[in-house]
C-alpha positions as a Python dict, from the first residue, in 0.01 Angstrom:
ca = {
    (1, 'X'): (0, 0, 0),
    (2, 'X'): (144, -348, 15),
    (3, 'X'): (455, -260, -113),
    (4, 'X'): (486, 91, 77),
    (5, 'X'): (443, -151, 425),
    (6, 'X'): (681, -405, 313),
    (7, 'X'): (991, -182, 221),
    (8, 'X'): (934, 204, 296),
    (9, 'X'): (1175, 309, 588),
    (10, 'X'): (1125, 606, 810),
    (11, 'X'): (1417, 819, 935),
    (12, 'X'): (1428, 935, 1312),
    (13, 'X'): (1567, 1233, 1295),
    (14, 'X'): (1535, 1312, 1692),
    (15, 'X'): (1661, 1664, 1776),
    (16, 'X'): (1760, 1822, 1452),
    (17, 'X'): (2002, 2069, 1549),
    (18, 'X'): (2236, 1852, 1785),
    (19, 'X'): (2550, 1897, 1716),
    (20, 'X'): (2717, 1560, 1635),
    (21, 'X'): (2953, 1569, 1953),
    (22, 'X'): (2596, 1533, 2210),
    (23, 'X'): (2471, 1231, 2079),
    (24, 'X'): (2668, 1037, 2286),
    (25, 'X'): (2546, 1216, 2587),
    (26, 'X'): (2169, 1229, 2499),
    (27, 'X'): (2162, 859, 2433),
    (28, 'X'): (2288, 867, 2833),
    (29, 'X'): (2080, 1101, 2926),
    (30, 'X'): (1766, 893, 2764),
    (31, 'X'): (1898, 562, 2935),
    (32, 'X'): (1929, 660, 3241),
    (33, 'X'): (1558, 794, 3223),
    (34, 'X'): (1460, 428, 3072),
    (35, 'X'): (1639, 279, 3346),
    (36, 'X'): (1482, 465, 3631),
    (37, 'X'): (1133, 472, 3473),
    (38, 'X'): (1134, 59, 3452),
    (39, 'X'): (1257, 19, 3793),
    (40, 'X'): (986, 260, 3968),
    (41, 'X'): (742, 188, 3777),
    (42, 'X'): (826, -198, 3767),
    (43, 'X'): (877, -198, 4127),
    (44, 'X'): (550, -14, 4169),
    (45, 'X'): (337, -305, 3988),
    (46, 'X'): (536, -571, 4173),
    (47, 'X'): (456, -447, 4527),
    (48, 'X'): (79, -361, 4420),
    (49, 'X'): (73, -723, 4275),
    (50, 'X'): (258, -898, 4599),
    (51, 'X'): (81, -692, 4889),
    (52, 'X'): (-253, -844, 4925),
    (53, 'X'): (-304, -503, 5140),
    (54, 'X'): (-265, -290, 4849),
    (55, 'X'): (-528, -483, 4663),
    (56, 'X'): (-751, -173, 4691),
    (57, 'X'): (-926, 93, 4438),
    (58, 'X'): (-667, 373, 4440),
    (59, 'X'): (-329, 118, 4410),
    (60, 'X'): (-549, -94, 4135),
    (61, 'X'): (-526, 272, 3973),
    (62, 'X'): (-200, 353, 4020),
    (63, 'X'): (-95, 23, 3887),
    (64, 'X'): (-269, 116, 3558),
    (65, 'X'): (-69, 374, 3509),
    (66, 'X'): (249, 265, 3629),
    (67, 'X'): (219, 0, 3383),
    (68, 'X'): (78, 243, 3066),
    (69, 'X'): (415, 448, 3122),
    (70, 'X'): (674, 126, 3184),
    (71, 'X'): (500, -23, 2849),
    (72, 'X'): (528, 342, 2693),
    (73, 'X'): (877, 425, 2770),
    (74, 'X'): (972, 56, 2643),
    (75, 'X'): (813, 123, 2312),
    (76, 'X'): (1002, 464, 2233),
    (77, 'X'): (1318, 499, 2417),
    (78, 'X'): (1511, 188, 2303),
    (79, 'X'): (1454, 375, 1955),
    (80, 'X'): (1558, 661, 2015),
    (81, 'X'): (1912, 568, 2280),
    (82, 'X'): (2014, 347, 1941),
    (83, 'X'): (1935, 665, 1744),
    (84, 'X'): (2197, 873, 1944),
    (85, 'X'): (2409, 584, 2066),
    (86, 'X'): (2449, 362, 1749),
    (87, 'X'): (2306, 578, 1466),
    (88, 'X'): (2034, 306, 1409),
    (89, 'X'): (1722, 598, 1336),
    (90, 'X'): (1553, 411, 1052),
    (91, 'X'): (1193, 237, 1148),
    (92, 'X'): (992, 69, 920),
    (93, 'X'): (685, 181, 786),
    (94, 'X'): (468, -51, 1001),
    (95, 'X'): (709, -23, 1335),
    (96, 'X'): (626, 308, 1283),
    (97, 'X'): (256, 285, 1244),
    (98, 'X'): (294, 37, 1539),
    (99, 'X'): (447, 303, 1755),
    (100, 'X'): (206, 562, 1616),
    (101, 'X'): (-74, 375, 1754),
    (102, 'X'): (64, 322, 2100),
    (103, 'X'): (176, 642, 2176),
    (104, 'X'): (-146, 804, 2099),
    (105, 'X'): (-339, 487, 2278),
    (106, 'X'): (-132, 513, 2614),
    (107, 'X'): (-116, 892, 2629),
    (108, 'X'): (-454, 892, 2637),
    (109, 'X'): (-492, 559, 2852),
    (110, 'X'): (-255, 824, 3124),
    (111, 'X'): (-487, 1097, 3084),
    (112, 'X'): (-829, 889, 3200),
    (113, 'X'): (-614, 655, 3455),
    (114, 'X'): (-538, 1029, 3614),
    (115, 'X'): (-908, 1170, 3550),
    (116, 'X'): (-1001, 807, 3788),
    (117, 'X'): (-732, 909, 4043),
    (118, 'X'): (-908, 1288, 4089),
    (119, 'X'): (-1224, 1137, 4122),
    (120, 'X'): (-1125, 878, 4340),
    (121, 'X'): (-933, 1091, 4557),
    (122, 'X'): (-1271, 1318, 4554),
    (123, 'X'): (-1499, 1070, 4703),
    (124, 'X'): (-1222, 990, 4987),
    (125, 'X'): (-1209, 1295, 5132),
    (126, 'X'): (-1533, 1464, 5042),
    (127, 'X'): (-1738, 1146, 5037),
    (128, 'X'): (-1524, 948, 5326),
    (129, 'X'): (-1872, 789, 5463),
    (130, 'X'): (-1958, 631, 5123),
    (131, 'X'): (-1697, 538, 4970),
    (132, 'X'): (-1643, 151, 5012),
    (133, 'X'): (-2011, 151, 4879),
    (134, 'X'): (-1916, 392, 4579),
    (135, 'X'): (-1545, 244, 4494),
    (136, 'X'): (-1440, -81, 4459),
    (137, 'X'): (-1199, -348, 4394),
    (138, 'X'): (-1440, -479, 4116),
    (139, 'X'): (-1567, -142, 3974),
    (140, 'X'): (-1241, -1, 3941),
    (141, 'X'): (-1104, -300, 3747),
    (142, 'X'): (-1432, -239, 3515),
    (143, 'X'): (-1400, 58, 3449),
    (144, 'X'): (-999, 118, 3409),
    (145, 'X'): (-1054, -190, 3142),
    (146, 'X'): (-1367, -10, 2963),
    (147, 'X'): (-1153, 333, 2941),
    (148, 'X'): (-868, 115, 2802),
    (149, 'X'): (-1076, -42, 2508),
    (150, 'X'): (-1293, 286, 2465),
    (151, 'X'): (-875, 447, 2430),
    (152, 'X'): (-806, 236, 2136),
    (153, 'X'): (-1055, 402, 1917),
    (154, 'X'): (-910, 721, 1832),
    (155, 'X'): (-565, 591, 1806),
    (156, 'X'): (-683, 287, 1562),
    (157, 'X'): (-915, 499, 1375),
    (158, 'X'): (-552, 791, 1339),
    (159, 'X'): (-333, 475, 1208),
    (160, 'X'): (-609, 367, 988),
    (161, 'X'): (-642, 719, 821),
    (162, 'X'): (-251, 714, 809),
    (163, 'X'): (-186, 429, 647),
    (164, 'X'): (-404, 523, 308),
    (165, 'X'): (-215, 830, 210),
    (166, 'X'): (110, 787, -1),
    (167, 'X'): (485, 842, 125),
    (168, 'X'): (637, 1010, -133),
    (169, 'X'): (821, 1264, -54),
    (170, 'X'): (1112, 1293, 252),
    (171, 'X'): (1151, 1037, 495),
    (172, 'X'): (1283, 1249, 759),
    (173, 'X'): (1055, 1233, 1084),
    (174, 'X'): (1142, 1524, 1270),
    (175, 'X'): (1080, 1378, 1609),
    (176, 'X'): (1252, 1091, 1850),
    (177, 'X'): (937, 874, 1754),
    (178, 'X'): (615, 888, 1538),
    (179, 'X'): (397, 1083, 1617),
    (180, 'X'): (101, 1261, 1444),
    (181, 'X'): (243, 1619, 1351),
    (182, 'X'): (582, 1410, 1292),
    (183, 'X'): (409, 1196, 1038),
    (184, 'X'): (150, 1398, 878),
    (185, 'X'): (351, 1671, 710),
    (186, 'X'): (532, 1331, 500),
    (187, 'X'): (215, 1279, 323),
    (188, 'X'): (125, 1309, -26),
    (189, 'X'): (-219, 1491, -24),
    (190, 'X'): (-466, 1677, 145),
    (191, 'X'): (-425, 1634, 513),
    (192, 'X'): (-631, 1894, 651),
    (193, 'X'): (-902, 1687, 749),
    (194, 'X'): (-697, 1437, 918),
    (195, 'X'): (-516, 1763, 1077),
    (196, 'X'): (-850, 1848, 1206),
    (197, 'X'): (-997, 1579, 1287),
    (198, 'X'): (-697, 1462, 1527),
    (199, 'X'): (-704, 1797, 1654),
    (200, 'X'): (-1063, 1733, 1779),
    (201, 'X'): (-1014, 1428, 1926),
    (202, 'X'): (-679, 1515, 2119),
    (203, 'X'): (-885, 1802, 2283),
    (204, 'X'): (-1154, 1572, 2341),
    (205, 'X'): (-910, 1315, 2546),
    (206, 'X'): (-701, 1577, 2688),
    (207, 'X'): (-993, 1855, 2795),
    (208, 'X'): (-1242, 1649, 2927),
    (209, 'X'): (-1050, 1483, 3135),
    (210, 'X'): (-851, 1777, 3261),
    (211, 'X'): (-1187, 1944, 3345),
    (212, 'X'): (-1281, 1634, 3612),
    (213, 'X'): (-971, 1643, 3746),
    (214, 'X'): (-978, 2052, 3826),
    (215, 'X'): (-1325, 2029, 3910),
    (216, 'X'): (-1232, 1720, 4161),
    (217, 'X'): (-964, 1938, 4315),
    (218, 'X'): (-1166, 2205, 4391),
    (219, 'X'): (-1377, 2048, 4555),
    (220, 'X'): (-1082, 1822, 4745),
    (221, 'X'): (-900, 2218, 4847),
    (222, 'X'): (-1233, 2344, 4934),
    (223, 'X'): (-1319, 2022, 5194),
    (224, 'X'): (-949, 2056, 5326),
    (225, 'X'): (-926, 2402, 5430),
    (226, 'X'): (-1250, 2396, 5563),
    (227, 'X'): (-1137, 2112, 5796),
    (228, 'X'): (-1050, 2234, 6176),
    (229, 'X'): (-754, 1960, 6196),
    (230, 'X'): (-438, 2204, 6131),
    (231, 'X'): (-239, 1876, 6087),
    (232, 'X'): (-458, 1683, 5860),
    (233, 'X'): (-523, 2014, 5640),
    (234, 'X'): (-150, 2061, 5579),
    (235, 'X'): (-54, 1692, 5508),
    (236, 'X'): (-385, 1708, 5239),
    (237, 'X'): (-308, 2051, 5068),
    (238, 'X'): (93, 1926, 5022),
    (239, 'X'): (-80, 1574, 4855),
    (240, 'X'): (-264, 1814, 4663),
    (241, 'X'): (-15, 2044, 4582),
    (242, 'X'): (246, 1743, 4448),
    (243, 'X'): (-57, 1586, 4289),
    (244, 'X'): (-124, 1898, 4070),
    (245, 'X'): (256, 1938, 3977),
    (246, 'X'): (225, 1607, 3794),
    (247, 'X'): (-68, 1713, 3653),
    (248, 'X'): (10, 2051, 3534),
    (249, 'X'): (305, 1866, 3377),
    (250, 'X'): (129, 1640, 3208),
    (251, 'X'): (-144, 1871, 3002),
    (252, 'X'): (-6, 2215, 3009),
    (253, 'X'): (264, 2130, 2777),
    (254, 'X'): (104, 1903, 2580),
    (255, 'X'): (-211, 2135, 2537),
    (256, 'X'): (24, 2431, 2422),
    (257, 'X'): (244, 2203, 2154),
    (258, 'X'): (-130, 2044, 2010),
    (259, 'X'): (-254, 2457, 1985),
    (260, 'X'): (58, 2591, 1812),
    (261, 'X'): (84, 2319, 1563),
    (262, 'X'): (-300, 2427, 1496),
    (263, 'X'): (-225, 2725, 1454),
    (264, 'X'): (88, 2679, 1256),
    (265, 'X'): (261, 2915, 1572),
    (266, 'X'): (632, 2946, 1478),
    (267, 'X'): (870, 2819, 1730),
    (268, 'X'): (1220, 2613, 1693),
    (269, 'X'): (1171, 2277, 1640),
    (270, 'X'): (1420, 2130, 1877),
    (271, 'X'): (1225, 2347, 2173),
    (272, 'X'): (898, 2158, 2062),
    (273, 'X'): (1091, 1796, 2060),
    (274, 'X'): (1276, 1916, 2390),
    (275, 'X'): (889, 1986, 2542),
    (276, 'X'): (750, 1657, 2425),
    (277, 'X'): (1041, 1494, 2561),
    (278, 'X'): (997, 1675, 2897),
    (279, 'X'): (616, 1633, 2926),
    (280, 'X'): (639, 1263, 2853),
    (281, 'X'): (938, 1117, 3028),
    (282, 'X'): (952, 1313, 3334),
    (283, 'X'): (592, 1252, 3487),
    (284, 'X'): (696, 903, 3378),
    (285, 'X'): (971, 909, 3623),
    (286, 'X'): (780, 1112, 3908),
    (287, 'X'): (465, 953, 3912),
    (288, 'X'): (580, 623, 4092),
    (289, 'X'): (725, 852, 4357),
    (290, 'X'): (465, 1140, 4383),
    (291, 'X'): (143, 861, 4394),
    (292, 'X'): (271, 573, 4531),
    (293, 'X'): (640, 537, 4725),
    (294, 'X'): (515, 842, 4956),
    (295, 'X'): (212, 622, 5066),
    (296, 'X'): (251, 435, 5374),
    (297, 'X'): (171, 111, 5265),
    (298, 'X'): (319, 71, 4994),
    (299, 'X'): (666, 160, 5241),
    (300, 'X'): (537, -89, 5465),
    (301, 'X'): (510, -380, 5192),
    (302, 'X'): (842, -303, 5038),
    (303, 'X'): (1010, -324, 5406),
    (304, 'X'): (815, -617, 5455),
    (305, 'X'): (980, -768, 5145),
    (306, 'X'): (1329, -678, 5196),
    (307, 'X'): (1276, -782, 5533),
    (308, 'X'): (1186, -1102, 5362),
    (309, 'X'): (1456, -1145, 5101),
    (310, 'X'): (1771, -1027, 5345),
    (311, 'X'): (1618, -1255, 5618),
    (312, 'X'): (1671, -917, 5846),
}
């Protein structure tokens, strides 16, 4: 095992059927997403950080995730724009293993950040009258940090299991960074287990989550249209409405891609890297704008500040 970690090299493969004459293009393509993603999300943290006013439970949360998908887009798309920009694709055996661990650890560090955003979003509008005693400052920072530890399980538990099997066979990983159904299929021996198992546990981080976050909505739609303000309903259900877009996004996809590679469903591989591209980098992007720049005060800080800096 020593020796596989010290010298075995991976090869990202990325899309496999690209035609030579793209690569160019997708590496653009994939930095101007990089470039977007760190400055909405990076602005994002720095006005939650600066405004003392947005020192409150739902921009703490927001914050959290702004800063799980600036830290995962910076561990996976420098790889993959020198990939298709400089032909650089190999990754060592432990950068892989590295980036194994935190894509699995931050997509599911996304997925409970959102599940605390439903529920948070629940007990402000159905539960307006309690929720300073319910939600705050110091609870949410509790309990966004004891989701984040209680997130690295499954992930170190996945590299663990990885790293005792034997790499003997091709190199190729037929993805634009490691990830489990990437890396599996490379190993020498019996992987069902770990095929199951992994299985399990992406169901478990992706379902039970998913079911708080419809159940919170329901409830959220319900209280809304039952409300006799016209103006208030309609500015609620359009939240709601961009709030479930992101969602949908985020686990429809990835539910579908985790069933057919259960159920060995066959499907081009380039459409299944084109959909994990898709349902990873694009809430990325949206997210900063669909939770947070839309919110009043986080225009009113940012004004403030380029009020500050320009001297206007």
């Amino acid at each position: 095992m020593d020796n596989q970690s010290d010298t075995y090299e991976f090869l990202l493969v990325g899309f496999p059927g690209l035609p030579q004459k793209y690569h160019t293009l997708v590496a653009l393509v994939m930095f101007t997403v990089y470039l977007i993603s760190l400055f909405a999300n990076g602005a994002v943290i720095a006005l939650i950080v600066w405004g003392k006013n947005l020192h409150q439970p739902m921009y703490i949360i927001i914050a959290n995730l702004a800063l799980s998908d600036l830290l995962f887009d910076t561990i996976t798309l420098p790889k993959i724009i020198a990939r298709y920009w400089f032909g650089a694709g190999s990754i060592s055996f432990l950068d892989c293993m590295f980036q194994l661990f935190w894509v699995h650890y931050l997509g599911s560090v996304d997925s409970y950040v959102i599940m605390m955003m439903a529920i948070d979003r629940y007990i402000a509008i159905c539960l307006p009258l309690r929720y300073s005693s319910l939600i705050t400052n110091k609870q949410i920072v509790c309990i966004c940090g004891s989701l984040c530890m209680f997130a690295t399980l499954i992930p170190s538990l996945n590299v663990i299991w990885h790293v005792q099997f034997p790499y003997c066979g091709s190199r190729k990983v037929n993805n634009c960074f490691c990830v489990n159904m990437a890396i599996t299929p490379l190993a020498c021996g019996d992987t069902a287990l770990l095929n199951k198992v992994t299985f399990i546990f992406a169901m478990f981080t992706l379902l039970l989550p998913l079911f708080f976050i419809i159940f919170s909505y329901i409830i959220i739609i319900y209280t809304v249209c039952s409300s006799i303000v016209s103006g208030n309903r309609r500015k609620a259900i359009y939240t709601c409405t961009t709030h479930l877009f992101i969602i949908g996004m985020y686990y429809g996809p990835r539910l579908f891609v985790y069933a057919a590679f259960q159920l060995k469903l066959i499907f081009s591989l380039d459409i299944s890297i084109l959909l994990l591209i898709l349902y990873t980098f694009i809430p990325h992007m949206a997210n900063p704008i669909i939770y947070c720049l839309r919110a009043k005060e986080i225009k009113q800080t940012a004004a403030k500040i380029f009020k500050l800096r320009f001297k206007i």
